[in-house]
Residue, then its C-alpha position, 0 to 999 in steps of 0.5 A: x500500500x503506497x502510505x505517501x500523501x497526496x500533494x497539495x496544489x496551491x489555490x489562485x493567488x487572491x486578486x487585488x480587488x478580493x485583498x482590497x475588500x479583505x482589508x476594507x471590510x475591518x476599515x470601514x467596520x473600525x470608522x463605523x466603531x469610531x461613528x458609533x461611539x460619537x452617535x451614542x454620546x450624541x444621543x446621550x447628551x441629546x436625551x439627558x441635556x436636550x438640544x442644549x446638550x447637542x448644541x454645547x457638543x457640537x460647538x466644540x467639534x471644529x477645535x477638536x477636529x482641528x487639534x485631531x488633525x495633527x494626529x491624523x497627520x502624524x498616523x498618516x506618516x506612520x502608516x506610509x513608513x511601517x507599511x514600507x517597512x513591511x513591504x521590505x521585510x524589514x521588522x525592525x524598521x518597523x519597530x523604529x518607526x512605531x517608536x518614533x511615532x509613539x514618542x511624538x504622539x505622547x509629546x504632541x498630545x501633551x501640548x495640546x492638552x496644556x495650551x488648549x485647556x488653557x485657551x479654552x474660553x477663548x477658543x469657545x467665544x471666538x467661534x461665535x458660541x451662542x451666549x446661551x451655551x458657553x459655560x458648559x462648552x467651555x466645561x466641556x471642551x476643556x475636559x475633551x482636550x485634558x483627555x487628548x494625550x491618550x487620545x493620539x498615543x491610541x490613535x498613533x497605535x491604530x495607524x502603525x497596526x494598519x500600516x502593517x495590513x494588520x486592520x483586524x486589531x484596530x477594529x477589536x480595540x475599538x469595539x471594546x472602546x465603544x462598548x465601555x463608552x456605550x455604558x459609561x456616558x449615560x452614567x457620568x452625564x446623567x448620574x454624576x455633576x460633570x454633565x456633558x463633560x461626563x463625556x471627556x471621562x468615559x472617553x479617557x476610560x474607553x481610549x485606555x481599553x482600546x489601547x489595551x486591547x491592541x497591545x494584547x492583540x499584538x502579543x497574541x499574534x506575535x506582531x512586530x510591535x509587540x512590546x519586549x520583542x527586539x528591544x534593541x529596536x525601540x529607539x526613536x530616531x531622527x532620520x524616521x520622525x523627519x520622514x514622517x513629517x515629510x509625509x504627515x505634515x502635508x495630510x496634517x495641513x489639509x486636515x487643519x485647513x478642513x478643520x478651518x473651513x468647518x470653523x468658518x461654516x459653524x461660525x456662519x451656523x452659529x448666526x442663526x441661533x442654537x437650534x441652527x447648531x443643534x441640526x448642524x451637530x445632528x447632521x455632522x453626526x449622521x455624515x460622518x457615517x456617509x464618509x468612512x467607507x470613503x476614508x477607508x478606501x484612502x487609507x487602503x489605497x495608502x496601505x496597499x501603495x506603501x507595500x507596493x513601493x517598501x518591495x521595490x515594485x511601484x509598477x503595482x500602483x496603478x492596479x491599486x488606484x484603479x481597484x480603489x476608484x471602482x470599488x468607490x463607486x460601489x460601495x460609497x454610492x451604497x452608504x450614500x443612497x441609505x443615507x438619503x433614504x433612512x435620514x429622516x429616522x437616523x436624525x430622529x436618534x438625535x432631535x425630536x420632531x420639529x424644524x430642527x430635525x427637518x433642517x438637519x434632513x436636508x443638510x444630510x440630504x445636501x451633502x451625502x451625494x458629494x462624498x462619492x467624489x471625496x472617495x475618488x479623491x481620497x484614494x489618487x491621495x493615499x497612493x500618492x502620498x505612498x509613493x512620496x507625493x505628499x505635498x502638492x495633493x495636500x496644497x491642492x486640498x488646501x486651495x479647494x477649500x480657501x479658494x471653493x468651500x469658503x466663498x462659496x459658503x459666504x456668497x450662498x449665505x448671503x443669498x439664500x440664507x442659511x440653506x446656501x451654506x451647506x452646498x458649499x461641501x459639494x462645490x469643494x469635493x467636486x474641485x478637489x478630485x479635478x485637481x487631483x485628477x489632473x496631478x496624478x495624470x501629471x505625475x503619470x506622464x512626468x515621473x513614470x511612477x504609475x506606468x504599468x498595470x501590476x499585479x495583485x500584493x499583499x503583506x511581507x509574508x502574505x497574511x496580515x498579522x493579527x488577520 
């Protein structure tokens, strides 16, 4: 009897489009987790405080995304420099990187936390805050930025995760966070005297779950960040922190200019009174769950390119971009037409029946469709920024909402009223994906980069780590 045992063929190797969806299904899940705990303390704040509660929240949303934008810049580089590092095999490179990173996360979050609770009054007043609500949005957003240096070292830990292909461990990390806010909020709100500074608390508590859980997920699958492991390797090093502002500085500046717009449209909101800003909060709420699958195919098209360039095979870009761009199409325009359909009755999660709910209807209305065209945008950005072109899309960004989002914004205001306002985003996500558009044709002609198809990529050995 002959004992030998069959050999085994291996299967197909994966197309690019089935890896694409392997990594965005945990991303887009991850924002749906970061949306989540935002919606549930928005529904907290609305139910126990009433618009009052909405209105003070969401008075602080542009500081504190203006202040997110630098973490947000500060992930993009490490995302782009461990993805390379992975791309090329290298686990120590890998372990510089995380960090470097991890320093300059704690130093900037520390910063932040001292100058901007010290500002805070100011910061609150300068936005045009009705007089109604400032105390407790200054309350409020001092506590927010108190919690801040735990907010990027978690954020800084996501980022390097993903950059490693690894989106499974940042998505279980922020489920357990969500959970931990989801019963944490109602309690400091409601049951203690913090109010909507409750909030700051139970979001210190759930950053430091999550931050839990990614450590303990990366010993368990032996990551390369796994804390003990090649210890010689955690040093932080100039030459990385460099590079990482080369490329975080740019996404940092496009945030903070985004950030800046959102003042301006707030400040034009503000106007028309608190339950003007109580739509715009709701509404805000309700969008953010419109973008993230848009933000998720960025960040893979980032991923993917910063692979691609770390194996030395930046032919793959192209298949990258292209994949990226049809899978837009598809699913974005999915998460849009719910949007459009089921607003009404996501709205109603945060405001009672009334004009405040109908205004905040048709701000979500106005605005959903237009983040197709972000989507597009996002992923020419991520596999730029991955193969070293960071800047000038970053610029581009920049010039589409000083020289679009903002006068349109004031010119519809004053003729149409608080209506006109909105249709301002629409404007700028159009003149941002022709000015990307046309630079990536640019840089396809000029550098070469982009010139052949490819073919499907994965990680250093194939399989994410943590997958």
């Amino acid at each position: 009897m002959n004992d030998q045992k069959p050999t085994t063929r291996p299967g197909p190797a994966p197309t690019l489009r089935t890896r694409y969806l392997a990594l965005l299904t945990p991303l887009v899940l991850t924002h749906a987790l970061q949306s989540a705990g935002g919606l549930l303390d928005g529904f907290w704040l609305g139910r126990l405080l009433g618009v009052r509660g909405i209105a003070t929240a969401a008075s602080f949303f542009p500081v504190f995304f203006l202040l997110l934008s630098l973490i947000i810049g500060l992930g993009a580089g490490a995302t782009i420099l461990a993805g390379q590092a992975w791309g090329a095999r290298d686990a120590a490179q890998v372990r510089r990187v995380g960090a470097t990173a991890f320093v300059a996360a704690l130093g900037t979050g520390l910063v932040v936390a001292a100058a901007g609770a010290w500002f805070a009054p100011q910061l609150i007043q300068a936005l045009g805050t009705p007089p109604d609500i400032q105390p407790d949005a200054v309350r409020y957003a001092r506590a927010m930025l108190l919690v801040m240096p735990f907010v990027f070292v978690t954020w800084a830990g996501l980022s390097l995760s993903r950059g490693t292909g690894d989106a499974l461990s940042p998505m279980w990390s922020l489920l357990a966070a969500t959970l931990v806010g989801a019963a944490c909020t109602p309690l400091l709100v409601a049951g203690t005297p913090l109010g909507a500074a409750g909030v700051a608390v139970s979001t210190l508590v759930a950053q430091l779950v999550a931050l839990a859980v990614l450590i303990r997920r990366w010993r368990r699958g032996n990551h390369p960040l796994t804390t003990g492991t090649g210890w010689h390797d955690w040093k932080p090093s100039a030459a990385i922190a460099k590079r990482m502002l080369r490329i975080g500085l740019p996404a940092a500046l496009q945030m903070l200019a985004m950030a800046l717009a959102e003042i301006v449209l707030l400040g034009l909101v503000n106007r028309h009174g608190s339950a003007a800003t109580a739509a715009y909060g709701a509404a805000t709420q309700v969008l953010s769950w419109v973008q993230y699958p848009a933000m998720s195919l960025g960040i893979a098209a980032a991923i993917f390119g910063a692979h691609a360039v770390g194996a030395g095979q930046r032919e793959r870009l192209p298949a990258i971009v292209g994949t990226g761009l049809r899978l837009n199409a598809v699913v974005t325009t999915l998460f849009v037409v719910a949007a459009h359909l089921l607003a009404p009755f996501a709205v109603r999660v945060f405001l009672e029946s009334g004009p405040v709910l109908d205004l905040s209807v048709t701000i979500v209305r106005t605005v959903a469709w237009s983040v197709v065209l972000l989507g597009s945008s996002n992923v020419l950005v991520g596999a730029m920024r991955a193969s070293g072109a960071a800047l000038v899309p970053a610029l581009l960004s920049m010039a589409a909402i000083v020289g679009v989002e903002l006068p349109v914004a004031a010119a519809l205001e004053a003729r149409f009223g608080l209506a006109g306002v909105f249709w301002a985003c629409p404007a700028a996500f159009l003149s941002m994906l022709v000015l990307h558009g046309l630079y990536y044709r640019h840089k396809e002609k000029k550098d070469g980069l982009f010139r052949h198809a490819g073919v499907a990529i994965g990680t250093a050995d194939g399989r994410a780590p943590g997958a």
